[in-house]
N, C-alpha and C positions, 0 to 999 in steps of 0.2 A: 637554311636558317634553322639555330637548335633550338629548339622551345625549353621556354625556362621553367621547371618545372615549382609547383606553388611547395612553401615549408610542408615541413611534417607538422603533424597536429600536436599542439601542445596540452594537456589536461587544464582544467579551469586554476586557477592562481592568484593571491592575493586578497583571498577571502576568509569570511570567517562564519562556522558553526557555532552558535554558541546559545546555549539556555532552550534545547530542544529536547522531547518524545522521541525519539526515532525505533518505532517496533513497538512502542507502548504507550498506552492510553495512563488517563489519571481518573480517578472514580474521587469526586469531591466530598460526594456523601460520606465516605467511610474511609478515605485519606487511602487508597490502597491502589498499585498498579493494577490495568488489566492490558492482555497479552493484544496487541496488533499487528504482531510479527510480519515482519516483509520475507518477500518468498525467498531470497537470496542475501544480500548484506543489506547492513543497517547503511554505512557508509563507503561509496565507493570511489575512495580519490587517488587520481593520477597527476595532478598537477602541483605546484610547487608552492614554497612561500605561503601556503594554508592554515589556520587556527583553528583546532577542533578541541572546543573547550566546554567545557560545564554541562554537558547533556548527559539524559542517560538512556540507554542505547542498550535494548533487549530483546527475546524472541525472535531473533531471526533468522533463519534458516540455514544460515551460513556465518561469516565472519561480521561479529558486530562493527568494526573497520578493518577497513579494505587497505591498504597504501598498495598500488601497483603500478608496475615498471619503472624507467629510469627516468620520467618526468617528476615520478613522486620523490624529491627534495625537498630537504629544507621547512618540511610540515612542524608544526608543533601541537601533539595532544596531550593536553594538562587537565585537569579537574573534572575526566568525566568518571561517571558509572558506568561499566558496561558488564552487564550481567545482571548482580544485583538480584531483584523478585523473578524476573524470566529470564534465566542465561539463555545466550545466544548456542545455534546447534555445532558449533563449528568453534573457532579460538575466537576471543576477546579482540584483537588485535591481529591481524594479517599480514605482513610484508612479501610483496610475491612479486616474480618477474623471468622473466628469461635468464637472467644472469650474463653477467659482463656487462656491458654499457647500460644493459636495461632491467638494472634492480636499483630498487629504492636507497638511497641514499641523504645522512645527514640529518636523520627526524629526529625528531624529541618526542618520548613519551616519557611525562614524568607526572607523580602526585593524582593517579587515576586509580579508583578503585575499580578492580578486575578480577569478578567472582562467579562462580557457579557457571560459567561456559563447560561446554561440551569438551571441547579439546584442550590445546594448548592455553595458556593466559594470553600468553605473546607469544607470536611464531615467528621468528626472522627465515624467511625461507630463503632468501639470498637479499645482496645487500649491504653494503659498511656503512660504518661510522653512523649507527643507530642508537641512541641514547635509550636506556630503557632503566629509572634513577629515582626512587622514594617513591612508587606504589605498592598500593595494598593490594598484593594477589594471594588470590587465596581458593579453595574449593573448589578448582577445576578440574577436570576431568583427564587431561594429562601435564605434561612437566608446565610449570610457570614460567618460564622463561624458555624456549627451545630454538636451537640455533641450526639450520636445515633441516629439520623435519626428522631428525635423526635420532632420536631417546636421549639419554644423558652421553652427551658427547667426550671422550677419555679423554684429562690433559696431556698434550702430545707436545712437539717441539712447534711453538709457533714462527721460528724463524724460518720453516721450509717452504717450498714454496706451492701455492694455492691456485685451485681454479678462480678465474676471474670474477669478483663479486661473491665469492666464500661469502655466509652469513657472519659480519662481524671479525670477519678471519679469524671466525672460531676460537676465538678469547681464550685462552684456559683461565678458570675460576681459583678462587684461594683454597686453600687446603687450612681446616680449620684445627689447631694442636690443643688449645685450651679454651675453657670460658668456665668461670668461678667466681665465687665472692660472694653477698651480701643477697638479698630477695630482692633488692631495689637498683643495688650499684654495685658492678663486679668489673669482671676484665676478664678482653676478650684476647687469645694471642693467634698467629699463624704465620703461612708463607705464599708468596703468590712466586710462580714461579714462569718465566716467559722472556720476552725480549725485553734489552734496557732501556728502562725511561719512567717518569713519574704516573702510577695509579689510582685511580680513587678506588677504594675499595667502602661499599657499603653495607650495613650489618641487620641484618631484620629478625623479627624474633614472632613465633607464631607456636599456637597450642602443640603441635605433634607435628613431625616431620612428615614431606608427603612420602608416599607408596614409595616414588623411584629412589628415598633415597638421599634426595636433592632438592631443599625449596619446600612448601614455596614461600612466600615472605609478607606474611598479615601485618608486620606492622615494620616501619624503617624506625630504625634508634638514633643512628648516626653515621657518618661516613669520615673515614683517615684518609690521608694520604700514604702509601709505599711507595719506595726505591726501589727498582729491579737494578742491580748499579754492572755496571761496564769490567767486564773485566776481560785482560786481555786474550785474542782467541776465542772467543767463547761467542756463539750468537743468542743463547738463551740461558741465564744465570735467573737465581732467586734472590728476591729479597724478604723480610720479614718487616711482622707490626704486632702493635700492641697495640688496644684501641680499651679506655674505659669506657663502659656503657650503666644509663641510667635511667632504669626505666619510667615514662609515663604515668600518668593518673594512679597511681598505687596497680601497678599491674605487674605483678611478679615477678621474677625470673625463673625460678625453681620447677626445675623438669621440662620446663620448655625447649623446644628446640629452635636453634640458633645457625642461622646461615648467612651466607656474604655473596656476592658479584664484585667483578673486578672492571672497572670502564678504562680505555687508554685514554691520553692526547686527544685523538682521533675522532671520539663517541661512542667505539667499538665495548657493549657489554657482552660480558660473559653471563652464560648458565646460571643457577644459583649453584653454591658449591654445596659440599655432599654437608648436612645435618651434623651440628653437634648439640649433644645435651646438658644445659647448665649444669651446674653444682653450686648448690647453696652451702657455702664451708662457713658460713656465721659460725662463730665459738658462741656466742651468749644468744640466746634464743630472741632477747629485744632489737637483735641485729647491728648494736653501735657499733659494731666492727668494723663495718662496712666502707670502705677505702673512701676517698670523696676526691671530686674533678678536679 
């Protein structure tokens, strides 16, 4: 007789985090964080179908969230802080796994602010179809977005083919050619270059470009659509866009630096792409020149 042997374990599933401390205390008398760091991650989930929402998640010795192996689907982290008064000693956000059948796949992180960590903001260590779409990263310690652990990854031919579970399948990011206009409202131009089929591409604008180069992205403006379009023979052609942007609460454009990510179909984000720096070309110093939406 064969014995039937019991499933494999599945990580917890269909739950939700939301409106928590994780790492850090609150001091009522004087409205201020204080540090309660856990000795390893703030959050460590492997299971599917999860909401990790509105907390703010600091001091922790490691990755403020965890998502690991190929249980972790289908998660959505929206509206947290992770970093913030006590960044975490490790990245903001973690995706980690064996690779091939057992990396994280299909999460959303989107509209979280993610500052002052140690490492990365996001780390995609392996993984596809990862959403990572309108967060504020900002002041970490290496690249905001990083896709295998690997520094600013070169755009290469995305049609070739990849170890199973690539982070993202390594996205290539937009390549930015212009961004000009007004203090408040300009235009942004470039080319995303890759396999054929419809991208979002989204534009963030942040005081000074980081160290690598690349990113990272304080504040999102807005997001276009690009056509990478079909042409025959070819497994990776370029397409271009034009995107006006306008900025928020009276917050300048001028000398800022300005960067993009490219997401597919799929979920798969890219890198932030490499920095450009506005140009404020007002002819009249009251700025009415300034193109409008």
């Amino acid at each position: 007789m064969t014995a039937t042997l019991p499933p494999a374990p599945v990580g917890a599933h269909d739950n939700q985090i939301i409106g928590n401390f994780i790492g850090l205390g609150w001091n009522t008398a004087n409205g201020t964080a204080t540090n309660l760091g856990n000795g390893s991650r703030g959050i460590n989930m492997q299971g599917h179908d999860n909401t990790i929402s509105n907390n703010l998640i600091g001091a922790n010795a490691q990755a403020g969230i965890l998502l690991s192996g190929g249980g972790a689907a289908g998660n959505t982290i929206s509206g947290n802080s992770v970093g913030a008064w006590f960044g975490n000693a490790m990245a903001g956000i973690h995706l980690d796994g064996n690779g091939g059948t057992d990396s994280p796949s299909g999460n959303s992180i989107t509209s979280n602010g993610i500052s002052g960590n140690g490492t990365e903001g996001v780390w995609v260590g392996v993984g596809q179809g990862n959403r990572i779409r309108k967060n504020h990263i900002t002041a970490n310690g290496s690249l905001g977005i990083d896709l295998a652990g690997e520094g600013v990854l070169a755009n290469d031919d995305d049609s070739s083919i990849q170890i199973s579970g690539y982070a993202n399948r390594g996205l290539n990011y937009p390549v930015l050619t212009s961004a000009k206009g007004g203090d408040h409202l300009g235009n942004l131009a470039g080319t995303l270059t890759t396999t054929p089929g419809d991208y979002t591409v989204d534009v963030y604008l942040s005081d000074t470009c980081d160290a690598s180069g690349h990113g990272e992205g304080y504040m999102w403006l807005r997001s276009a659509t690009v056509t990478v379009p079909v042409v025959q023979g070819l497994t990776q052609t370029t397409g271009t866009f034009a995107v006006t942007i306008k900025s928020p609460f009276f917050y300048g454009f001028a000398s800022r630096a300005v960067t993009t990510t490219a997401t597919d179909a799929a979920g798969n984000t890219s890198e932030f792409s490499a920095c450009t720096t506005y140009v404020d070309d007002s002819i009249f110093s009251d700025g009415f020149d300034e193109p409008t939406l």
